[in-house]
DOMARNU-269534 format. One record per residue (C-alpha): residue number from 0; x, y, z. Coordinates in nm, 3 decimals, m for minus. Layout:
BEGIN
num: NUM	c1: X	c2: Y	c3: Z
...
end
This chain:
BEGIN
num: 0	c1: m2.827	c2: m1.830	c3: m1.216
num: 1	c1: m2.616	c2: m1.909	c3: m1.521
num: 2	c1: m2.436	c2: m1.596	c3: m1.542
num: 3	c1: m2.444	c2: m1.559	c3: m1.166
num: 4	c1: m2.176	c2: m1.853	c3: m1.154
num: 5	c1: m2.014	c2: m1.769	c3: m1.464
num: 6	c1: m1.935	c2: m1.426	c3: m1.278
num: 7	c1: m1.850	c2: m1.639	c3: m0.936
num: 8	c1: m1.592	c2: m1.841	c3: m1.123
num: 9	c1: m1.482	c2: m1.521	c3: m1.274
num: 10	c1: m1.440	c2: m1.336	c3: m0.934
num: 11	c1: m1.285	c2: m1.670	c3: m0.801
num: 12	c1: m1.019	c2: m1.684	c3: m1.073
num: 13	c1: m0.924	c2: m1.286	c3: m1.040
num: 14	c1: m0.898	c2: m1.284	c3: m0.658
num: 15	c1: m0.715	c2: m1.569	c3: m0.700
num: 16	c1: m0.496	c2: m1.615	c3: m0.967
num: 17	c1: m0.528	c2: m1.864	c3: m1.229
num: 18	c1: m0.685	c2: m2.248	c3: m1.069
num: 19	c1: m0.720	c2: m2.560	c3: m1.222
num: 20	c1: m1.073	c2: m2.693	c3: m1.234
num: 21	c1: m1.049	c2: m2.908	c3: m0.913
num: 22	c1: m0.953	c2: m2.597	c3: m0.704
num: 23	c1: m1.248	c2: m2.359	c3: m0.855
num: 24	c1: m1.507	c2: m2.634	c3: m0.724
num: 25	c1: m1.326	c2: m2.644	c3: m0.433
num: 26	c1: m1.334	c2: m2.269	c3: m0.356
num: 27	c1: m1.675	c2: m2.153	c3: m0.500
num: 28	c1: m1.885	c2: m2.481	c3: m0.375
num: 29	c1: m1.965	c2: m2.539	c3: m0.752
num: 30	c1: m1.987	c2: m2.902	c3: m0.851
num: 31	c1: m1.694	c2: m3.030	c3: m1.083
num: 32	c1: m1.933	c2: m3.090	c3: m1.303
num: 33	c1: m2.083	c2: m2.714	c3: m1.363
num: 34	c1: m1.750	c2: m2.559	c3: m1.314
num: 35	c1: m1.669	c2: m2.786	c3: m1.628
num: 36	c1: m1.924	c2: m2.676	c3: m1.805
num: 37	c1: m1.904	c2: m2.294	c3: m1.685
num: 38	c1: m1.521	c2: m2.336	c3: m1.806
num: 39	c1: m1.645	c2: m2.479	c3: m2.145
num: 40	c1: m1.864	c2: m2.205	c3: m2.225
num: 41	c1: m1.586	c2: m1.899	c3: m2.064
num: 42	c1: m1.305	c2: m2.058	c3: m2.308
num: 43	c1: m1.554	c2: m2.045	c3: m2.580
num: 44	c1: m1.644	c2: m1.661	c3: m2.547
num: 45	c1: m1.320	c2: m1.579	c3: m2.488
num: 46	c1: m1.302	c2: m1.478	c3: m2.148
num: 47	c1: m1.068	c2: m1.757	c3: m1.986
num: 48	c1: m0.757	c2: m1.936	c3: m2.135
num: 49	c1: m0.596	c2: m2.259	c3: m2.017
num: 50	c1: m0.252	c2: m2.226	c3: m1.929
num: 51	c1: 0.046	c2: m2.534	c3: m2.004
num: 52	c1: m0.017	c2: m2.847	c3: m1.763
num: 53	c1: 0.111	c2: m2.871	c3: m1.439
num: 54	c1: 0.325	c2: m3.177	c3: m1.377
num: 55	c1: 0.495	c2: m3.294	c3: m1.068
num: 56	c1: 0.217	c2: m3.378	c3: m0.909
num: 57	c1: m0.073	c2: m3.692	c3: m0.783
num: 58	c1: m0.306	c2: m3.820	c3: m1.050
num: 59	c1: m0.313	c2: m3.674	c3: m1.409
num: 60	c1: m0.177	c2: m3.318	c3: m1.518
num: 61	c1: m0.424	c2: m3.051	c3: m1.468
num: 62	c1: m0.459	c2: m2.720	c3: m1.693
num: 63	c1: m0.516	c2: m2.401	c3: m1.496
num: 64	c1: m0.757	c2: m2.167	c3: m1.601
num: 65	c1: m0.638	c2: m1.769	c3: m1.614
num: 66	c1: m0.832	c2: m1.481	c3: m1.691
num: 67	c1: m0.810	c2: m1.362	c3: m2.097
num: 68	c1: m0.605	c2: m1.050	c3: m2.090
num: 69	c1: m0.757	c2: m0.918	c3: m2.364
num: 70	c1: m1.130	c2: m1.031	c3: m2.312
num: 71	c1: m1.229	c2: m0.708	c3: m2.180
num: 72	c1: m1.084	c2: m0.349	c3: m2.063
num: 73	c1: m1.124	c2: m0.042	c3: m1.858
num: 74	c1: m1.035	c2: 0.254	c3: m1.795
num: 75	c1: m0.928	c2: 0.445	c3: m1.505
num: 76	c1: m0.966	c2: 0.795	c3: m1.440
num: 77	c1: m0.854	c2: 0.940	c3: m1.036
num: 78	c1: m0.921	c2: 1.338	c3: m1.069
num: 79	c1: m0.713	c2: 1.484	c3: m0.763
num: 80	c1: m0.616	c2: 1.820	c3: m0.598
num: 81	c1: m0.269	c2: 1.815	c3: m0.787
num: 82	c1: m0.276	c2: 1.622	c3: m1.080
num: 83	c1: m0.481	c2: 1.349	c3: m1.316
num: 84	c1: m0.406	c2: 1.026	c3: m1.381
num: 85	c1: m0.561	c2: 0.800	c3: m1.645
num: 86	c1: m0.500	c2: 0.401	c3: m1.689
num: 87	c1: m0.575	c2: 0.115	c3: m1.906
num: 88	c1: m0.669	c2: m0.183	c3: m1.744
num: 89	c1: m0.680	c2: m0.516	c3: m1.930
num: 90	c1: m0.954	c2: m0.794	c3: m1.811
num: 91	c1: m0.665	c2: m0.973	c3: m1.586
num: 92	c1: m0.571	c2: m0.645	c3: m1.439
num: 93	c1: m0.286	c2: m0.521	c3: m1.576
num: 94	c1: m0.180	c2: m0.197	c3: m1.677
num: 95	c1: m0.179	c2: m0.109	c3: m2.101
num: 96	c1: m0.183	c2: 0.259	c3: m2.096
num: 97	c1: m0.161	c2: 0.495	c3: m1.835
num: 98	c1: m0.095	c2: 0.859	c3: m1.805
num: 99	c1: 0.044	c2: 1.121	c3: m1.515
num: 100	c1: m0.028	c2: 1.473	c3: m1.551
num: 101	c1: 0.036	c2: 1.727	c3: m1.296
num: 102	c1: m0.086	c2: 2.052	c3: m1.253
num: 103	c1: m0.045	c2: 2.330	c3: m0.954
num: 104	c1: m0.459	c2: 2.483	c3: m0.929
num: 105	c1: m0.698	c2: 2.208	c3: m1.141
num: 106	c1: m0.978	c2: 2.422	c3: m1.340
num: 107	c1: m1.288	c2: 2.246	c3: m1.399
num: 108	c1: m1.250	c2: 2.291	c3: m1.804
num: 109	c1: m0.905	c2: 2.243	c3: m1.821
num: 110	c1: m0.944	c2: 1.896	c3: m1.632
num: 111	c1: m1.193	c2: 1.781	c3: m1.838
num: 112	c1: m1.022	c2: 1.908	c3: m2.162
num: 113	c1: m0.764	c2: 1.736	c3: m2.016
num: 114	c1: m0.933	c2: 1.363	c3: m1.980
num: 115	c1: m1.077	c2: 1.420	c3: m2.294
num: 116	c1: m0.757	c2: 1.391	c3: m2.494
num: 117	c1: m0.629	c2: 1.107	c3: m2.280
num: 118	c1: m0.925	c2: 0.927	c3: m2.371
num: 119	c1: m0.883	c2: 1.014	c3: m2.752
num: 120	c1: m0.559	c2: 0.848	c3: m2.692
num: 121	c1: m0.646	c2: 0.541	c3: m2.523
num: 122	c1: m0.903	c2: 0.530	c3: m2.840
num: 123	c1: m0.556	c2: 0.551	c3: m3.101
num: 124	c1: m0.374	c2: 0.271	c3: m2.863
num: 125	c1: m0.687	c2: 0.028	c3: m2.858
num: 126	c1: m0.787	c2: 0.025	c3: m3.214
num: 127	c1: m1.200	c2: m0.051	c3: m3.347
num: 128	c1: m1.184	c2: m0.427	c3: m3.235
num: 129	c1: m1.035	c2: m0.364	c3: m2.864
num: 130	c1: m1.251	c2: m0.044	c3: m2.838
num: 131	c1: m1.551	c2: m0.288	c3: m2.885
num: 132	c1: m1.410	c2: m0.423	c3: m2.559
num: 133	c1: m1.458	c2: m0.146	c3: m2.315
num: 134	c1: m1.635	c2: m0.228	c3: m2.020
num: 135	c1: m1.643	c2: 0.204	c3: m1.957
num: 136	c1: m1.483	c2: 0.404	c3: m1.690
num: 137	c1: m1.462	c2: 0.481	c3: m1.348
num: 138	c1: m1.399	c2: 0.790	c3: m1.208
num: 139	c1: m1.225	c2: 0.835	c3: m0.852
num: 140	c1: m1.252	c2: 1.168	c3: m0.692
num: 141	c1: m1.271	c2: 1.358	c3: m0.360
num: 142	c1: m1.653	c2: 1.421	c3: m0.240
num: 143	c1: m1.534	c2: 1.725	c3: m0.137
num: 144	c1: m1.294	c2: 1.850	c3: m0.389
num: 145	c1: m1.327	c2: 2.210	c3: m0.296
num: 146	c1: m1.256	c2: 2.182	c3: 0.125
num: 147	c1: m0.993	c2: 2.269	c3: 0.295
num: 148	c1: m0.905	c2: 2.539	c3: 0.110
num: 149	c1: m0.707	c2: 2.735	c3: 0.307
num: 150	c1: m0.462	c2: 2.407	c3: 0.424
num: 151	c1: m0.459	c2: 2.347	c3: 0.026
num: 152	c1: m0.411	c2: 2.720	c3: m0.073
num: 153	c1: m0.745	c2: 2.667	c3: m0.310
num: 154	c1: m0.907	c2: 2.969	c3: m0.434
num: 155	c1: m1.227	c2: 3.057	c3: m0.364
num: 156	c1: m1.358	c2: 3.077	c3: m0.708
num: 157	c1: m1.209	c2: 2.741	c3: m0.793
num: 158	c1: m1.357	c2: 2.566	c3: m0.510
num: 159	c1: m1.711	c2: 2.689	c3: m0.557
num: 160	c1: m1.696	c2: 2.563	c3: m0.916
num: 161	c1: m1.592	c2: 2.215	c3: m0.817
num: 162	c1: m1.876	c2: 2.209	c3: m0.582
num: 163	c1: m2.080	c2: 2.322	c3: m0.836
num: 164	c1: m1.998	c2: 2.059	c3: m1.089
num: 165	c1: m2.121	c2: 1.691	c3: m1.095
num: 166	c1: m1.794	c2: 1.546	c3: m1.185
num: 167	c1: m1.962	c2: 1.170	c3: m1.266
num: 168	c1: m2.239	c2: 1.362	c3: m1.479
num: 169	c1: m1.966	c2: 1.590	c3: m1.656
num: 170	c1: m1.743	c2: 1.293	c3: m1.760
num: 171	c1: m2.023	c2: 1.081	c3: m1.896
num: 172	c1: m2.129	c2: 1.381	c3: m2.128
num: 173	c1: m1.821	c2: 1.301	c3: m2.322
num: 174	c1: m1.851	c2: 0.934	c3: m2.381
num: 175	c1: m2.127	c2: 0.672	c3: m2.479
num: 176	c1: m1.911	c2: 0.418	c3: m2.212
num: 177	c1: m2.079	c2: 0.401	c3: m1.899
num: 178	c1: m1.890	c2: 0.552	c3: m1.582
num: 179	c1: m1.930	c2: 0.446	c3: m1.239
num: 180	c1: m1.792	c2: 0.712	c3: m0.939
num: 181	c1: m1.617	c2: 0.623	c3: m0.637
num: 182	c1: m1.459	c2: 0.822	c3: m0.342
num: 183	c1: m1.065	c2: 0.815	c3: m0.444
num: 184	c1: m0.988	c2: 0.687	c3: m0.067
num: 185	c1: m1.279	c2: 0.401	c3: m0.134
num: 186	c1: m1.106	c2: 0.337	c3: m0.540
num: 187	c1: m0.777	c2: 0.309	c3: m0.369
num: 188	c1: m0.954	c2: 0.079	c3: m0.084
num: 189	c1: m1.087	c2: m0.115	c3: m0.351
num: 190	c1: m0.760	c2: m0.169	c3: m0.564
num: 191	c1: m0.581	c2: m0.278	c3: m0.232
num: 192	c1: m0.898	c2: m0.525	c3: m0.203
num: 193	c1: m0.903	c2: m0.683	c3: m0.524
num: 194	c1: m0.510	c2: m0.687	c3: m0.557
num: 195	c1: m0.360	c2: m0.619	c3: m0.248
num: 196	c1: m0.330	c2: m0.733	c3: 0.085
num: 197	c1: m0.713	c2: m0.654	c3: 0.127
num: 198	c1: m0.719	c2: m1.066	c3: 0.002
num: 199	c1: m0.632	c2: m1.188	c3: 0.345
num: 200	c1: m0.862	c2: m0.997	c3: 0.587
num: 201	c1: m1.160	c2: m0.972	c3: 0.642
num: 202	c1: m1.221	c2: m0.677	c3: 0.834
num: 203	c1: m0.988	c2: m0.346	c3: 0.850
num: 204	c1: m0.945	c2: 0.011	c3: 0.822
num: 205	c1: m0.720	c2: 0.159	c3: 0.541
num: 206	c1: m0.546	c2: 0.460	c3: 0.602
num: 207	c1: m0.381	c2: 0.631	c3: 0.233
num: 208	c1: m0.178	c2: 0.873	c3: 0.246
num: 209	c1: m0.195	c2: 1.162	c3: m0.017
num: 210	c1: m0.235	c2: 1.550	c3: m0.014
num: 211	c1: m0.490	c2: 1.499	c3: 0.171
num: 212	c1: m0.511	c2: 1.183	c3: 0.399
num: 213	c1: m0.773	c2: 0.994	c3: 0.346
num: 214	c1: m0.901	c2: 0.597	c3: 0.452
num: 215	c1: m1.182	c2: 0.363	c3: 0.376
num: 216	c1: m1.325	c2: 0.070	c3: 0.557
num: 217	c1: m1.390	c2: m0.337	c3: 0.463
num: 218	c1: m1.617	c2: m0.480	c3: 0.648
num: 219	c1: m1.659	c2: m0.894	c3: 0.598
num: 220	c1: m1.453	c2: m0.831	c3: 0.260
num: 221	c1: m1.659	c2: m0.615	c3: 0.128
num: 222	c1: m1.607	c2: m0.187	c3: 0.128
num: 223	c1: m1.830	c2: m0.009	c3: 0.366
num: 224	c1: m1.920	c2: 0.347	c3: 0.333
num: 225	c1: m2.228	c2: 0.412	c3: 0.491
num: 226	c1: m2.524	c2: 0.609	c3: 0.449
num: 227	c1: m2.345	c2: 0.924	c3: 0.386
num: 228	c1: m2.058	c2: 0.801	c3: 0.298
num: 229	c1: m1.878	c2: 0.845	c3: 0.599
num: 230	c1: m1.754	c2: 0.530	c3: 0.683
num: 231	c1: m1.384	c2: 0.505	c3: 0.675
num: 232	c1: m1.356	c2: 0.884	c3: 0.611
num: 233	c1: m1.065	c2: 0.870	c3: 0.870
num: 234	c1: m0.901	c2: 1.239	c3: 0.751
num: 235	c1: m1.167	c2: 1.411	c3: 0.928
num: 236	c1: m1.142	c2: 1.265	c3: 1.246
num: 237	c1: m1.058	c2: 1.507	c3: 1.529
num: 238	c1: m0.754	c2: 1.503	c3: 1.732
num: 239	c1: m0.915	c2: 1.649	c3: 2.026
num: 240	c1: m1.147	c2: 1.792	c3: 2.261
num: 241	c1: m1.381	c2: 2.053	c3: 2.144
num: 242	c1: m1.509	c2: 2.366	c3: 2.294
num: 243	c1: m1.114	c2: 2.523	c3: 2.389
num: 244	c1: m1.004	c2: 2.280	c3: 2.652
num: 245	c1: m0.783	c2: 2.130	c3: 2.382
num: 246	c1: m0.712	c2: 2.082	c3: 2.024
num: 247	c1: m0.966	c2: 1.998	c3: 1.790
num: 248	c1: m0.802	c2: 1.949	c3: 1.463
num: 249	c1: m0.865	c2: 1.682	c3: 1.212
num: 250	c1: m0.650	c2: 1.369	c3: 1.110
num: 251	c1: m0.559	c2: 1.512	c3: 0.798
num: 252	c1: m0.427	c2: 1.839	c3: 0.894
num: 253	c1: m0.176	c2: 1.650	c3: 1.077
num: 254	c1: m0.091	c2: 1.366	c3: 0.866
num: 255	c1: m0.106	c2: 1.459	c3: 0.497
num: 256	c1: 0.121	c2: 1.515	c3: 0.256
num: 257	c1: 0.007	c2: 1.884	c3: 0.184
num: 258	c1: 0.156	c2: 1.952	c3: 0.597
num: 259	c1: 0.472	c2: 1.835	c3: 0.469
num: 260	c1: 0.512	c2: 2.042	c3: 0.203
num: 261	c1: 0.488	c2: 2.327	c3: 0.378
num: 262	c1: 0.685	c2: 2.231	c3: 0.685
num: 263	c1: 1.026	c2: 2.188	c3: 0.383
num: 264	c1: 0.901	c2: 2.553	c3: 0.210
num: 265	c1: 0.873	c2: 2.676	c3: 0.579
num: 266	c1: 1.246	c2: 2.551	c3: 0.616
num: 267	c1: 1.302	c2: 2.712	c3: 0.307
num: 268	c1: 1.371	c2: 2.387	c3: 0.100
num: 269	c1: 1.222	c2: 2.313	c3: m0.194
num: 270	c1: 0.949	c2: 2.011	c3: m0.172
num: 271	c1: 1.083	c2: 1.683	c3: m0.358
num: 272	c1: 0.820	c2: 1.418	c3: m0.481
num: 273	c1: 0.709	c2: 1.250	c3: m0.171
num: 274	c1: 0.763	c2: 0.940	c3: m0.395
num: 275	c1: 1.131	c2: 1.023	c3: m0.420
num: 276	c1: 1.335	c2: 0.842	c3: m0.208
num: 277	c1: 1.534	c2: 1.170	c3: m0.168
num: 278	c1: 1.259	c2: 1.271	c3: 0.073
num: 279	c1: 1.489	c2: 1.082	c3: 0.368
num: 280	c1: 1.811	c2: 1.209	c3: 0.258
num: 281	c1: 2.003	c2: 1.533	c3: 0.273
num: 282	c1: 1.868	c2: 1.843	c3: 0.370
num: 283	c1: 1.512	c2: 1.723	c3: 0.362
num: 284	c1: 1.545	c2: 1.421	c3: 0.626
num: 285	c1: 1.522	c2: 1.660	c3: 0.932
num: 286	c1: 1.204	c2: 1.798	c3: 0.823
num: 287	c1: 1.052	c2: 1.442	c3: 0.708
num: 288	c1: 1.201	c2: 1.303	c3: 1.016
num: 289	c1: 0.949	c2: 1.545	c3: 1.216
num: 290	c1: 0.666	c2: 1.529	c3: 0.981
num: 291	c1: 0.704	c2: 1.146	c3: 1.025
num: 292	c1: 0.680	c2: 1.189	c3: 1.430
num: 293	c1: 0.376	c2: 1.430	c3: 1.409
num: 294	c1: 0.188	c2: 1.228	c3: 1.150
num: 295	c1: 0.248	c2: 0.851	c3: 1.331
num: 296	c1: 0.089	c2: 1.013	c3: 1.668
num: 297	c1: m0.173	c2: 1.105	c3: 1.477
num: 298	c1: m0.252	c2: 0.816	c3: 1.301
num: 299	c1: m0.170	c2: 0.608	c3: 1.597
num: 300	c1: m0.454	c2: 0.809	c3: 1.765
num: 301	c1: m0.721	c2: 0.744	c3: 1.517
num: 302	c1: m0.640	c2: 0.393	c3: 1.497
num: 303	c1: m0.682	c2: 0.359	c3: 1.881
num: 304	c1: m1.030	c2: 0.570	c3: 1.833
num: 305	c1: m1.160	c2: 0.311	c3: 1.557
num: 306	c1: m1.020	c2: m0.009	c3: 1.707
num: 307	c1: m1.278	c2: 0.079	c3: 1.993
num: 308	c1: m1.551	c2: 0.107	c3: 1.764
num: 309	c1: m1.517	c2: m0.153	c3: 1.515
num: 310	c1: m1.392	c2: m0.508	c3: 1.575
num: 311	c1: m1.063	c2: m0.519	c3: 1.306
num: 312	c1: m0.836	c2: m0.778	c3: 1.175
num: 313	c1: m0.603	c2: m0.491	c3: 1.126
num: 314	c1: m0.492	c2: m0.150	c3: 0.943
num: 315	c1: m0.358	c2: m0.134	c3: 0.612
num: 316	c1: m0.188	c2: 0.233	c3: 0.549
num: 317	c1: m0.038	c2: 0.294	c3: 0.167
num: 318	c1: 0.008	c2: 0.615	c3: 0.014
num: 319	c1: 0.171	c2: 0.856	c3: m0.277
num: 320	c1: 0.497	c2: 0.818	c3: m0.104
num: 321	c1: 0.824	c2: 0.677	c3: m0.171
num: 322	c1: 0.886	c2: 0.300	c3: m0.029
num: 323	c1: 1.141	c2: 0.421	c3: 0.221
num: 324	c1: 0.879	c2: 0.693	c3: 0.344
num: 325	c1: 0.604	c2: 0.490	c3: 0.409
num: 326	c1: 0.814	c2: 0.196	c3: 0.643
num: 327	c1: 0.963	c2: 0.494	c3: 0.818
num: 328	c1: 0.582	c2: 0.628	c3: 0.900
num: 329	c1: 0.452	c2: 0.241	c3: 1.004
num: 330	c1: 0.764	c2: 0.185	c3: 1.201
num: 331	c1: 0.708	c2: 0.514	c3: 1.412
num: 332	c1: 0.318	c2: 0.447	c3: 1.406
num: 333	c1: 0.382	c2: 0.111	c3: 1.577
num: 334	c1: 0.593	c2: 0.301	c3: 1.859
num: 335	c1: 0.298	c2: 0.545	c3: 1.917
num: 336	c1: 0.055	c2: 0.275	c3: 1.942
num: 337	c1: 0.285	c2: 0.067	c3: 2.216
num: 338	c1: 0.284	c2: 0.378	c3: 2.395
num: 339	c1: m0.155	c2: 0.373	c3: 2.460
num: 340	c1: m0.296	c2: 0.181	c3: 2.717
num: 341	c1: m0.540	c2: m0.152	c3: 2.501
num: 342	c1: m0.692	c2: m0.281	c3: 2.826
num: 343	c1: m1.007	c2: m0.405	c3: 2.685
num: 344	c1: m0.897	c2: m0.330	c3: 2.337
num: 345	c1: m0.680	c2: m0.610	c3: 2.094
num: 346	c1: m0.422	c2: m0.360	c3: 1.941
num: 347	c1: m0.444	c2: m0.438	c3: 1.559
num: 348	c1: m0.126	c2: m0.516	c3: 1.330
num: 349	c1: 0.004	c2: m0.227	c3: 1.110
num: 350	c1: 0.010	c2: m0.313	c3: 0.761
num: 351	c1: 0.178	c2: m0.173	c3: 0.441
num: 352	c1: m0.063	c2: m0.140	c3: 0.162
num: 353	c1: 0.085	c2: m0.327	c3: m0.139
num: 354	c1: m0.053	c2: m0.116	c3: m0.425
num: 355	c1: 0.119	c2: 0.211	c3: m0.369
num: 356	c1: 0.098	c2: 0.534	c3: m0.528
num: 357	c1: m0.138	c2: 0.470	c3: m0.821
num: 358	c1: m0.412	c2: 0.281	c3: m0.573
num: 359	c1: m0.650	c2: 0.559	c3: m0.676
num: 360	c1: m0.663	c2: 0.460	c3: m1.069
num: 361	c1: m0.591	c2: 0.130	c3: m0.990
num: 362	c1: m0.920	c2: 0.124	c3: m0.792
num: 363	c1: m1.088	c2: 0.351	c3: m1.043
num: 364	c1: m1.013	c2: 0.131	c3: m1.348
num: 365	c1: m1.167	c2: m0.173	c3: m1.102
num: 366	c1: m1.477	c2: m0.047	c3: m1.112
num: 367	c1: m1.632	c2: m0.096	c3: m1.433
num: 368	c1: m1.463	c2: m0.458	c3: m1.437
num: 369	c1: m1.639	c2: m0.529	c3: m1.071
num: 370	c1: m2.007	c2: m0.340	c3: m1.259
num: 371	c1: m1.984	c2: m0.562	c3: m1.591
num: 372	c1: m1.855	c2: m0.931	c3: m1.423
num: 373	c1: m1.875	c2: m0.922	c3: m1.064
num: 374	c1: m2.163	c2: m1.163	c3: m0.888
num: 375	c1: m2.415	c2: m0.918	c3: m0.769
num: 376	c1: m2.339	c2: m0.572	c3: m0.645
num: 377	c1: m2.471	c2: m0.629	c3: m0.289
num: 378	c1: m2.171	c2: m0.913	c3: m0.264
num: 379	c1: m1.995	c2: m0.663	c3: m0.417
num: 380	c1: m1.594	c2: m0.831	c3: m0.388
num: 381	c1: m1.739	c2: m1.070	c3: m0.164
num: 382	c1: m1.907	c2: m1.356	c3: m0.287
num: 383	c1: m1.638	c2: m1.591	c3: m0.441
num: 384	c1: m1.469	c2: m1.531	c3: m0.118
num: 385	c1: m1.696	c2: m1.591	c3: 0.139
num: 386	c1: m1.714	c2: m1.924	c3: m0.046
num: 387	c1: m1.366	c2: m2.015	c3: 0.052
end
């Protein structure tokens, strides 16, 4: 029980921010006295820090209490279809390190070559002490990083060797830090969770847009994914009837980032990054303009599908995309959704996802921090909350 609420004040003061003494009773139904006491012992090990005194106010100054920065960190690692990313996350969630690296047609051995040096790095940055102060890794990745091969331009060979090769089981071969696996859609669900606008609802779907769409699902603040890990998987929904009387295509086919690449080289422009703003000007706004229009019916679609099914305080879409990009999409999504009939459905709001392009390490580097001082993993993200 003791390090139960020593992990429920923790989760309080991350979801948060930093909260004088008063305020953590207050939200996790702790008396004033064992918060005291739970604060005593946190500043003593290192893992909390009083911050000046705020004044202004009723009654004497209080002292808020803030995560340690340096208490504990984590790493990130989000393997994807085009490139790796690596981060650094201190033990109030900021970035330290982090790392892009792009390549055209990922090779199982060259990928993990690859993390391997970043994480000899990381070691060099961090030092013995701070190393000492790992809580490990997590890894985000597609479940099925060899599908869609042909919309992807994949080769065979490569795809049957990513199916072939436990990518959790691979990565903790090379290190003695324990790594915990996640979906990349669910990591980048979880970042948005934790530090997004995930903080303010309860229930919704989130839609983020990559190479490959993708989504996840909260369900009473906590991520859902089902049995099978279907839940949320929103890039294979179909766009259609089956069996020839219409189109039966999936989400993603329609509303990734992977279609608009090849609608510009179709065009015969060269693809920009998608998070360049140059995406919406000059000879590439035509073709984004109708990527935009295909992609927001889509969407708009699958949103009206799950809205039926599950009862949702809204839809948070982010992606790998440039600011300008993404309002653009939400603003044309909105349209498409004003044009269905809701009788007997409440249309949820559209939201923009807050964490952006690196959601996918973000949520990656969350998970070893969520494993190591979280409350319980089945109130995984939810139990300082559902306190409030």
């Amino acid at each position: 029980m003791r390090e139960y609420n020593e992990r429920v004040l923790l989760q309080a003061i991350r979801l948060h921010g930093s909260l004088p003494k008063a305020d953590l009773a207050r939200l996790t139904h702790l008396s004033t006295q064992s918060v005291s006491v739970i604060v005593d012992r946190l500043l003593e090990e290192g893992m909390v820090m009083r911050l000046a005194s705020q004044r202004g106010k009723v009654g004497q100054p209080s002292r808020p209490i803030a995560l340690c920065p340096d208490a504990a960190f984590s790493i990130g690692v989000r393997l994807g279809r085009r490139g790796l990313d690596v981060l650094l996350l201190d033990f109030a969630g900021q970035p330290r390190w982090q790392s892009s690296t792009p390549y055209a047609a990922p090779e199982v051995d060259g990928v993990f070559g690859l993390i391997g040096l970043q994480l000899e790095r990381i070691q060099a940055f961090l030092g013995e002490t701070r190393m000492g102060r790992l809580a490990g890794i997590g890894l985000a990745a597609p479940l099925m990083f060899g599908g869609w091969q042909k919309l992807l331009g994949i080769s065979p060979r490569s795809a049957d060797a990513w199916t072939r090769v436990d990518m959790r089981e691979r990565l903790q071969a090379m290190t003695p830090l324990p790594v915990e696996f996640a979906k990349d859609t669910a990591a980048a669900c979880v970042a948005e969770l934790v530090a997004g606008r995930g903080r303010s609802l309860q229930n919704y779907l989130y839609i983020f847009v990559d190479v490959l769409l993708g989504g996840g699902l909260v369900i009473d603040s906590q991520p859902h994914g089902g049995r099978y890990g279907n839940a949320g998987a929103v890039g294979s929904m179909p766009l259609g009837l089956a069996g020839g009387r219409a189109g039966a295509g999936q989400l993603l086919q329609e509303a990734s980032l992977v279609t608009l690449e090849n609608m510009m080289r179709e065009a015969g422009l060269a693809p920009v990054a998608f998070t360049d703003a140059r995406v919406l000007q000059g000879p590439w706004a035509d073709v984004t303009r109708r990527w935009i229009a295909r992609a927001a019916d889509a969407i708009a679609f699958a949103i009206g599908g799950a809205t039926c099914v599950l009862d949702l305080d809204g839809v948070i879409v982010d992606g790998a995309v440039a600011r300008p990009l993404l309002e653009a999409l939400l603003g044309e999504v909105r349209a498409a959704m004003a044009r269905y009939d809701w009788q007997g459905a409440m249309r949820p709001e559209v939201l923009a996802g807050e964490i952006g392009a690196d959601a996918k390490v973000v949520g990656a580097a969350y998970l070893p921090l969520h494993s190591g001082f979280a409350p319980a993993h089945d109130l995984f993200l939810k139990s300082a909350r559902s306190r409030v």
